[in-house]
C-alpha positions as YAML, in Angstrom:
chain: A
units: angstrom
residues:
- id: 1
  name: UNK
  ca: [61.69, 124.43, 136.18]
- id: 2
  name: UNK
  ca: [65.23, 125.81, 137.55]
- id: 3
  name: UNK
  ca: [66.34, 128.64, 139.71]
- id: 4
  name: UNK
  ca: [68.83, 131.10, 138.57]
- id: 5
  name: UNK
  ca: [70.28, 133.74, 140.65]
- id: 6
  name: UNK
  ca: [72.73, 136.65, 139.73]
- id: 7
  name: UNK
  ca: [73.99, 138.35, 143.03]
- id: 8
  name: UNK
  ca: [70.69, 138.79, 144.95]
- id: 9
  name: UNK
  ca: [68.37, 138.60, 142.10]
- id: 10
  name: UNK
  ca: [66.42, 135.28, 141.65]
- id: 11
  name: UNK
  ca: [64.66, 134.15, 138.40]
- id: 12
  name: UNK
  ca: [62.78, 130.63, 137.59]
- id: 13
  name: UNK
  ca: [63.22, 129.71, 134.28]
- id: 14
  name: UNK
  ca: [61.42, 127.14, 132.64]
- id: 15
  name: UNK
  ca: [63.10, 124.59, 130.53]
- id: 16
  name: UNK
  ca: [61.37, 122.41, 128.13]
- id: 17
  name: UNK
  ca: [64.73, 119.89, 127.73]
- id: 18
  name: UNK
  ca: [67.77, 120.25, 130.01]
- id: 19
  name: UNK
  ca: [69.83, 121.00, 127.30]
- id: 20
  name: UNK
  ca: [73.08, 123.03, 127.95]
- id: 21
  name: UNK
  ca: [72.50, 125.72, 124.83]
- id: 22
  name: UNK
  ca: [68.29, 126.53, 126.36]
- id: 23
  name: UNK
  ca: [70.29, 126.84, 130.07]
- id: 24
  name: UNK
  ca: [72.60, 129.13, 128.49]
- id: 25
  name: UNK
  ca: [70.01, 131.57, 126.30]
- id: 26
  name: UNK
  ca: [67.56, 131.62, 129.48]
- id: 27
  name: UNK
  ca: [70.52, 132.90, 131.33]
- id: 28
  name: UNK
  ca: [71.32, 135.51, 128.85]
- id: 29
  name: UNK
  ca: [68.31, 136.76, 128.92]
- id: 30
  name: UNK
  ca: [68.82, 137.81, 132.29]
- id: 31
  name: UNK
  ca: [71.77, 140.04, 131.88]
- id: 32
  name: UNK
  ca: [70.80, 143.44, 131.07]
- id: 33
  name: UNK
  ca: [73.15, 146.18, 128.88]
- id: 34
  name: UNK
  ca: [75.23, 147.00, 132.16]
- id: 35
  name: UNK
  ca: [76.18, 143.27, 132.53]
- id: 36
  name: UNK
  ca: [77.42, 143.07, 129.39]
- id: 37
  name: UNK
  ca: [78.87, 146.44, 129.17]
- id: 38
  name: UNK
  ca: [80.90, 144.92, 132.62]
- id: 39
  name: UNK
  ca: [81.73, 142.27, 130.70]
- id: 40
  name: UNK
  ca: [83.19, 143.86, 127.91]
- id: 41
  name: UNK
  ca: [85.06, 146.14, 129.86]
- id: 42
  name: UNK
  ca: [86.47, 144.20, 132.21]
- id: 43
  name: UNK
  ca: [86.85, 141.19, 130.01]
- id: 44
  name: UNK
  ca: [84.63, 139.05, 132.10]
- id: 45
  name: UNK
  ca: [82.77, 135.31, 131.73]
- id: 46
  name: UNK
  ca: [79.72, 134.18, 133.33]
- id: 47
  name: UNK
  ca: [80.38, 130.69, 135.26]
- id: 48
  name: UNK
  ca: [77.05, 128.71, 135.98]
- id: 49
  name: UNK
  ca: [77.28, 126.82, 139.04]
- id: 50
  name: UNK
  ca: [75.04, 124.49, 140.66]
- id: 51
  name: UNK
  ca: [74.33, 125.99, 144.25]
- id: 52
  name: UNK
  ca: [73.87, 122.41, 145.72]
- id: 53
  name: UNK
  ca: [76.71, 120.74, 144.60]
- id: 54
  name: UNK
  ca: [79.07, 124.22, 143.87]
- id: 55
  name: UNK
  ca: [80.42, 122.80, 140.70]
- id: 56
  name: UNK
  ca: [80.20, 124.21, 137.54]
- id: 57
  name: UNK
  ca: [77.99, 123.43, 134.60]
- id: 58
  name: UNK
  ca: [80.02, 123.59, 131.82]
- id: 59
  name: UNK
  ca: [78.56, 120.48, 129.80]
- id: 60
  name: UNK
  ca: [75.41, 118.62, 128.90]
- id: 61
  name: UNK
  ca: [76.31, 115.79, 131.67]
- id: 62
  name: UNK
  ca: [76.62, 118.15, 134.27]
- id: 63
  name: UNK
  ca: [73.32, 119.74, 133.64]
- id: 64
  name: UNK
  ca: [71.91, 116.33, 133.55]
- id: 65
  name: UNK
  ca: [73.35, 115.60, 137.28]
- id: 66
  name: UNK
  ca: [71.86, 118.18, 138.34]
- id: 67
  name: UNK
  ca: [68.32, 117.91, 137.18]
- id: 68
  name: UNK
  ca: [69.14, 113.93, 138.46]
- id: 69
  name: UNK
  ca: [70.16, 116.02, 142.18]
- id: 70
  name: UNK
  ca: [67.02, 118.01, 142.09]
- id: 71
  name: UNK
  ca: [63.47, 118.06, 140.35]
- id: 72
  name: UNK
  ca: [64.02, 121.87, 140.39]
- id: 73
  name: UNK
  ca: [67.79, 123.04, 140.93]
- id: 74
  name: UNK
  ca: [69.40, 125.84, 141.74]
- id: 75
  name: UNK
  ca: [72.25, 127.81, 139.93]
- id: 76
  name: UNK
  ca: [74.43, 131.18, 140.29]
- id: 77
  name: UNK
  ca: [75.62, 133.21, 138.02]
- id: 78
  name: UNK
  ca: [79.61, 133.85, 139.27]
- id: 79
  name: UNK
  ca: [81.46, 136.71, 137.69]
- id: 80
  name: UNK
  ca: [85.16, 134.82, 136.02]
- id: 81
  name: UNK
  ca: [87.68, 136.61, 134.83]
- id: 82
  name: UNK
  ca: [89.66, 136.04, 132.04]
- id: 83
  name: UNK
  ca: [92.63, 133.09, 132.69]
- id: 84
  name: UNK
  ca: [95.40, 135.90, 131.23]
- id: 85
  name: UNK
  ca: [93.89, 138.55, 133.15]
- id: 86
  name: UNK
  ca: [97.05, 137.85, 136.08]
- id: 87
  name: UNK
  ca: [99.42, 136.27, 135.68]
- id: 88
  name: UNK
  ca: [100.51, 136.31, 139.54]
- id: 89
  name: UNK
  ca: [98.68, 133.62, 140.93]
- id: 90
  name: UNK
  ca: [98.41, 135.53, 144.57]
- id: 91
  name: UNK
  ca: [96.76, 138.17, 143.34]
- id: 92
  name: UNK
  ca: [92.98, 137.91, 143.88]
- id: 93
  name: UNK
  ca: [90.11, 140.10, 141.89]
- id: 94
  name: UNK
  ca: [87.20, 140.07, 143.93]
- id: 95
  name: UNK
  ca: [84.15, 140.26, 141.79]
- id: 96
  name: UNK
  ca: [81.01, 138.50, 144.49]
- id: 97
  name: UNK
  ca: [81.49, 139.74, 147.87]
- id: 98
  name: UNK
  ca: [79.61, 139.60, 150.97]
- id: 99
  name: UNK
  ca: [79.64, 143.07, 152.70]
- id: 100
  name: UNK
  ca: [77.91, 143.50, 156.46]
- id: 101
  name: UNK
  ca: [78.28, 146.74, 158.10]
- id: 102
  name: UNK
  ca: [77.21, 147.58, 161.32]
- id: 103
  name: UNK
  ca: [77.20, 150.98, 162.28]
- id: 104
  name: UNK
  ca: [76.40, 152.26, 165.68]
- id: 105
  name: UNK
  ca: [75.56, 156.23, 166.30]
- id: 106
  name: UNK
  ca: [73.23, 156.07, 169.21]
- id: 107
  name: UNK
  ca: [74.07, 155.16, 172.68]
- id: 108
  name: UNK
  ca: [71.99, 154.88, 175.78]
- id: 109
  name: UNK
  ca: [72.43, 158.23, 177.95]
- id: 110
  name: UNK
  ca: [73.46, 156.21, 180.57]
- id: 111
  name: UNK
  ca: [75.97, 154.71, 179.75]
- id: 112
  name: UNK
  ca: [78.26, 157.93, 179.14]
- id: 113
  name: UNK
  ca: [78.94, 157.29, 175.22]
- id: 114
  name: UNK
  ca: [78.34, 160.13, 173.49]
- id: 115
  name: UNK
  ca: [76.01, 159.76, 170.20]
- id: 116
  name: UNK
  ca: [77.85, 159.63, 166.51]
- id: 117
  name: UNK
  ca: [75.15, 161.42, 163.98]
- id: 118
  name: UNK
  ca: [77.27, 160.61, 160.92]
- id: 119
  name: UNK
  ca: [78.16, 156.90, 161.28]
- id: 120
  name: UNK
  ca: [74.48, 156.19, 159.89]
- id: 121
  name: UNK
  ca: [74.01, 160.01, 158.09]
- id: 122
  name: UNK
  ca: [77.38, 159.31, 155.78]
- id: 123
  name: UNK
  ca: [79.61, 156.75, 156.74]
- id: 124
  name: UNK
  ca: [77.08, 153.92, 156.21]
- id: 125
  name: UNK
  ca: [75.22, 155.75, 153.28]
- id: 126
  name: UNK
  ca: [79.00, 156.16, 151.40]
- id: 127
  name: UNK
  ca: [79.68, 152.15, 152.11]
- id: 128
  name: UNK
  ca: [76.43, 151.28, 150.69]
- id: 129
  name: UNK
  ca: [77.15, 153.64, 147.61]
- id: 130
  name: UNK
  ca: [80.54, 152.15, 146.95]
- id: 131
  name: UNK
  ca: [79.76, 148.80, 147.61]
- id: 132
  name: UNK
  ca: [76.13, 148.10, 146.69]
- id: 133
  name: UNK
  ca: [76.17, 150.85, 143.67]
- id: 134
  name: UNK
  ca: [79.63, 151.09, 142.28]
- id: 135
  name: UNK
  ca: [80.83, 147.76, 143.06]
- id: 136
  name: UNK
  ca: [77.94, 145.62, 142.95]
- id: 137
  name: UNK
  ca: [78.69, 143.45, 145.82]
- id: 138
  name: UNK
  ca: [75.82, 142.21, 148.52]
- id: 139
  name: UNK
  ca: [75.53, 144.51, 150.66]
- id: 140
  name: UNK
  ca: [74.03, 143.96, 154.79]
- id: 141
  name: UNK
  ca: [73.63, 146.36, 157.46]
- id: 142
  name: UNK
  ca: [71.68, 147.15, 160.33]
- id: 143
  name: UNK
  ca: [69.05, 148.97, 159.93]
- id: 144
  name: UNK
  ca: [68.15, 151.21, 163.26]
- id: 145
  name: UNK
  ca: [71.17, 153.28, 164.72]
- id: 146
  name: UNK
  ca: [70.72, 151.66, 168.22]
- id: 147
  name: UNK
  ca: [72.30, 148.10, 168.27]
- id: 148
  name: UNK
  ca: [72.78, 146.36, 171.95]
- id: 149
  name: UNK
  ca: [75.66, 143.78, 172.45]
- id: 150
  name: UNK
  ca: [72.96, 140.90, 171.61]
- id: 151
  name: UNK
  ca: [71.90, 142.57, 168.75]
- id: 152
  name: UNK
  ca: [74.88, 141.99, 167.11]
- id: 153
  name: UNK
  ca: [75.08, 138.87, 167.88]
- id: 154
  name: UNK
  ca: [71.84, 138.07, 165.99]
- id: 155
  name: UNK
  ca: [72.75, 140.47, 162.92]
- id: 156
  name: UNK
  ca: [75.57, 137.82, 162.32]
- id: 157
  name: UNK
  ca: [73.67, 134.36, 163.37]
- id: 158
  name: UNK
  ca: [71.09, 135.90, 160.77]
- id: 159
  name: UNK
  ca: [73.41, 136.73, 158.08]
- id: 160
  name: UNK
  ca: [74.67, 133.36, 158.33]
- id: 161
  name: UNK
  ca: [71.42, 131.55, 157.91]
- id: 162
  name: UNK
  ca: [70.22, 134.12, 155.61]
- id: 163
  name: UNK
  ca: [73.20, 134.29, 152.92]
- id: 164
  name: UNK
  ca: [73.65, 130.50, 153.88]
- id: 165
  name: UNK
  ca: [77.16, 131.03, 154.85]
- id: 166
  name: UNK
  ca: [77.78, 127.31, 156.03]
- id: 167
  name: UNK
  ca: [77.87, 125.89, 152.43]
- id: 168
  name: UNK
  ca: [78.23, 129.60, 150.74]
- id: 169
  name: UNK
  ca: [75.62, 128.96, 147.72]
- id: 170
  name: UNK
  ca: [76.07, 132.07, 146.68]
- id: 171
  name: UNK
  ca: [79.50, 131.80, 145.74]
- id: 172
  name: UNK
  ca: [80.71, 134.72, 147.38]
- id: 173
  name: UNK
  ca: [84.58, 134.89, 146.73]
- id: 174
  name: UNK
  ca: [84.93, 137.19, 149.54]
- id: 175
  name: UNK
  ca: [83.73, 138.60, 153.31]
- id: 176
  name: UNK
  ca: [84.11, 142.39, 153.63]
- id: 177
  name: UNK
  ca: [83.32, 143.56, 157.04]
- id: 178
  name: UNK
  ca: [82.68, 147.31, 157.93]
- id: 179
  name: UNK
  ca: [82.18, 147.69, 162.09]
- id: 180
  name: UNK
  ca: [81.26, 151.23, 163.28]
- id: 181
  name: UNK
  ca: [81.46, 153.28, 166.45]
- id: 182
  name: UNK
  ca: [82.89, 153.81, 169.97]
- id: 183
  name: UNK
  ca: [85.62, 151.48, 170.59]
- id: 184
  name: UNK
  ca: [87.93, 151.13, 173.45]
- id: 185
  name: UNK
  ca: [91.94, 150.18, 174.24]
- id: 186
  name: UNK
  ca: [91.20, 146.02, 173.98]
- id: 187
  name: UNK
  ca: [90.23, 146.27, 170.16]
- id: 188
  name: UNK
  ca: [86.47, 146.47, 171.48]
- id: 189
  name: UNK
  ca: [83.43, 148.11, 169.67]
- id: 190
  name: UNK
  ca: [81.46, 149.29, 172.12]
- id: 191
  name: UNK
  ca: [77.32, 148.28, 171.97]
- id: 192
  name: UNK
  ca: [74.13, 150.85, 172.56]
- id: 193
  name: UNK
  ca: [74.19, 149.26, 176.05]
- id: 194
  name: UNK
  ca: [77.30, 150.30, 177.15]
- id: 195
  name: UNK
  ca: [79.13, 147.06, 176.88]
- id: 196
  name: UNK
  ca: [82.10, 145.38, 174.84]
- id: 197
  name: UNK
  ca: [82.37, 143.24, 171.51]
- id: 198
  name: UNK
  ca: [85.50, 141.47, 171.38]
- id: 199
  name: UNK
  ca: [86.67, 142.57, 167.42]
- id: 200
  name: UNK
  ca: [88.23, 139.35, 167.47]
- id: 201
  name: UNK
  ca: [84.66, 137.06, 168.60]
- id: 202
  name: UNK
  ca: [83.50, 138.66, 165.65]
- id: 203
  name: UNK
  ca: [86.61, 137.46, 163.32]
- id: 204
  name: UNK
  ca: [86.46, 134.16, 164.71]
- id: 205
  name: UNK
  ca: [83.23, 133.49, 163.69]
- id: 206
  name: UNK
  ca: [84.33, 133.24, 159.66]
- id: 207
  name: UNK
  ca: [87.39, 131.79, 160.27]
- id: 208
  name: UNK
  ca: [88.55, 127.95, 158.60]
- id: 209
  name: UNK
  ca: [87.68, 126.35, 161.73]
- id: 210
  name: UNK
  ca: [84.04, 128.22, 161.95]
- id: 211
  name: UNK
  ca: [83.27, 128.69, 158.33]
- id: 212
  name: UNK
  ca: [85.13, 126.07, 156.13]
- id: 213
  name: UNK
  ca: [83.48, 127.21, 153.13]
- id: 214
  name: UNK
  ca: [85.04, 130.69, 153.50]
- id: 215
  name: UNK
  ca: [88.57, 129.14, 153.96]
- id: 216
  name: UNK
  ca: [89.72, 130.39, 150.36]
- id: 217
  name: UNK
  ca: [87.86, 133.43, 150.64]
- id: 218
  name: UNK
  ca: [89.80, 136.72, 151.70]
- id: 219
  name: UNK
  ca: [88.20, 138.30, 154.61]
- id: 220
  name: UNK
  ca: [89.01, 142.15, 155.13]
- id: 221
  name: UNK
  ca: [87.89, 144.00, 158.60]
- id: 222
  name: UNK
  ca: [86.91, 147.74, 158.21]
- id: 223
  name: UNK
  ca: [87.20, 149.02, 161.49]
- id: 224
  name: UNK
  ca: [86.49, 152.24, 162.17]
- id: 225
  name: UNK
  ca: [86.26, 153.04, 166.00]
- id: 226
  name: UNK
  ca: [87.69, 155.15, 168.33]
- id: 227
  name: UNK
  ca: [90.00, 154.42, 171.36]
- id: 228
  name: UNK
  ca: [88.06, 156.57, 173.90]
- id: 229
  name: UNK
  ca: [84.58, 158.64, 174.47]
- id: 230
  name: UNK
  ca: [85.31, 161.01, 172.14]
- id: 231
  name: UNK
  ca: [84.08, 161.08, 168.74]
- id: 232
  name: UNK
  ca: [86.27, 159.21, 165.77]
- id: 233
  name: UNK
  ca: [88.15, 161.61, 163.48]
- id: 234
  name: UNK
  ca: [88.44, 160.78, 159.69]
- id: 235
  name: UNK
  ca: [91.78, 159.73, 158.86]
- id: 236
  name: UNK
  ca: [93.64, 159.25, 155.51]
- id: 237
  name: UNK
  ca: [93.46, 155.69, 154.03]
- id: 238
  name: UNK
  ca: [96.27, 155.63, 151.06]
- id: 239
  name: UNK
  ca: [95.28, 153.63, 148.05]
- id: 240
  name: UNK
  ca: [97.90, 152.25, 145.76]
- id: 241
  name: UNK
  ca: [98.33, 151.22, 142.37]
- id: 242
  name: UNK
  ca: [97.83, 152.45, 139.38]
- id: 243
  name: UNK
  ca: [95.97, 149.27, 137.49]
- id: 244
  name: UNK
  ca: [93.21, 149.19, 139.77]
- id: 245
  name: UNK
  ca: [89.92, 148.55, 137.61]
- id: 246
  name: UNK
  ca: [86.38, 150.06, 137.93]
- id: 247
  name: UNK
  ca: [83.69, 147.56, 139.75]
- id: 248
  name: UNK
  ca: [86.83, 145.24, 141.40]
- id: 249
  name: UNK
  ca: [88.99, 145.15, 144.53]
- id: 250
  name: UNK
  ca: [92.20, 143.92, 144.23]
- id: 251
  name: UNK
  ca: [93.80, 142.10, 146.89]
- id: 252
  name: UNK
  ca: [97.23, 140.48, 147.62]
- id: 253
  name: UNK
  ca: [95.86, 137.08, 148.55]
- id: 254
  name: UNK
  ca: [95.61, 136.89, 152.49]
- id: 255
  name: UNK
  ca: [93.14, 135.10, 154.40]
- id: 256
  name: UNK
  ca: [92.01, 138.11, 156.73]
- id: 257
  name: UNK
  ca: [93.40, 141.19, 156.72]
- id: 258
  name: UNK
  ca: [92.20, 144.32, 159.03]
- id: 259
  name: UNK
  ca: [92.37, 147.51, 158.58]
- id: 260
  name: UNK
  ca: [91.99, 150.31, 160.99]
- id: 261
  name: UNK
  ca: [90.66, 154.02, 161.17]
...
C-alpha cells in the first residue's frame, strides 16, 4: 500500500508488486480530463517523487528504495515542464505554490481602526479565485475577519506544521504571500487588537536561514495595506509580457520579491 498525493488531494493505492509500470498506471488513473488537457496545453510531465527522501522515482531501483524506506511510502505528483520550454535558465515557471493570505477587515472599536468590508467580501474571495481556481495552487487563509497580533502568529506556526514546511513534502516550488489591511509608516500590518506586525518578522520566518528547504523557492509578498487610518484605495498593478501562459506565473528568478499596493 502507497500514498499518492496531487496538490492537496491524497489517494492510497494498492500495489500488488512495486513495479515502476503498476506505480505509473495507478497514478494515471488519478488524473482526470483537466490534468491532461493542462498537460497538453502547456506541454507538461508528471514527476513522481518520494515525499521522504524528495527524490524522484524515475526507475525500478528507486521504487524499490523506497518501499525498502517505508512499509507504506509516500509520493507527490510535481507538475515538470518541458526541458525546451526556456531556454533562460533564470526564468522560473511556477506550477506548485503555497499561497497564505491573511486578510483583516474588522478591528476592535477601540482601538480607532476603522473596519475594511471588502478585504474578506472581494479581495480575499478574488485571491482564492485566481489562485485556488484558475491557477491551481494551495491555497490558506484565515478564516474569521477578526485576527489579533497572536493570531497571526499561530496562522503561520500552523501552516508550517500543517503543509510541513521544514522538509517541504509537498514540493511546493514556491511561497506566495497575500497580507491584508491597515498598515502604518514602519512597513507594519496592523492586528484586530490595535497593535503592529513587523512585515519583515513575517518574511524572516521563510527565509534560508529559517526555512532551508524553501532556499530555491521564490517567495513573493502581496502587500496590500495602507499607510494611515483611512481605508486602502485600489491601485493599478501593470502586468507585462506578452508570453505569459494560462495556469502559470512567471517569474525572473529572485529569492523574495515584494510587492506593494
Amino acid at each position: 500500500m502507497a500514498e499518492v498525493r496531487l496538490n492537496s488531494t491524497k489517494a492510497k493505492i494498492k500495489m500488488n508488486k512495486p513495479t515502476f509500470s503498476e506505480l505509473y498506471d495507478n497514478v494515471c488513473k488519478l488524473l482526470d480530463w483537466d490534468d491532461f488537457e493542462r498537460m497538453v496545453r502547456m506541454k507538461l510531465m508528471v514527476e513522481i517523487v518520494d515525499r521522504n527522501s524528495k527524490q524522484p522515482i524515475e526507475t525500478e531501483n528507486d521504487l524499490i528504495r523506497a518501499f525498502e524506506a517505508s512499509q507504506h511510502p509516500s509520493f507527490q505528483l510535481v507538475w515538470k515542464s518541458s526541458p525546451r520550454s526556456f531556454a533562460n535558465s533564470n526564468v522560473r515557471v511556477v506550477r506548485n505554490a503555497l499561497v497564505a493570505m491573511i486578510g483583516i477587515s474588522e478591528y476592535n472599536e477601540e482601538t480607532g481602526w476603522c473596519k475594511l468590508a471588502k478585504v474578506q467580501e472581494k479581495d480575499m474571495a478574488n485571491f482564492k479565485d485566481m489562485f485556488e481556481n484558475k491557477l491551481k495552487y494551495d491555497f490558506v487563509c484565515n478564516q474569521t475577519p477578526n485576527m489579533t497580533k497572536t493570531d497571526i502568529h499561530e496562522f503561520f506556526e500552523k501552516l508550517i506544521k500543517d503543509k510541513e514546511l521544514q522538509e517541504n513534502k509537498n514540493s511546493y516550488d514556491a511561497l506566495i504571500v497575500i497580507l491584508c489591511g491597515h498598515g502604518d509608516d514602519e512597513d507594519v500590518l496592523v492586528t484586530s487588537d490595535g497593535r503592529f506586525t513587523y512585515i519583515d518578522s513575517i518574511r524572516h520566518r521563510f527565509d534560508c536561514y529559517q526555512m532551508e528547504s524553501l532556499k530555491n523557492c521564490p517567495k513573493i509578498f502581496i502587500v496590500d495595506a495602507c499607510r494611515g487610518k483611512d481605508a486602502p484605495k485600489r491601485s493599478a498593478f501593470p502586468m507585462r509580457g506578452s508570453h505569459a501562459m494560462k495556469n502559470t506565473i512567471t517569474v525572473q528568478y529572485v529569492d523574495t520579491m515584494m510587492m506593494g499596493f
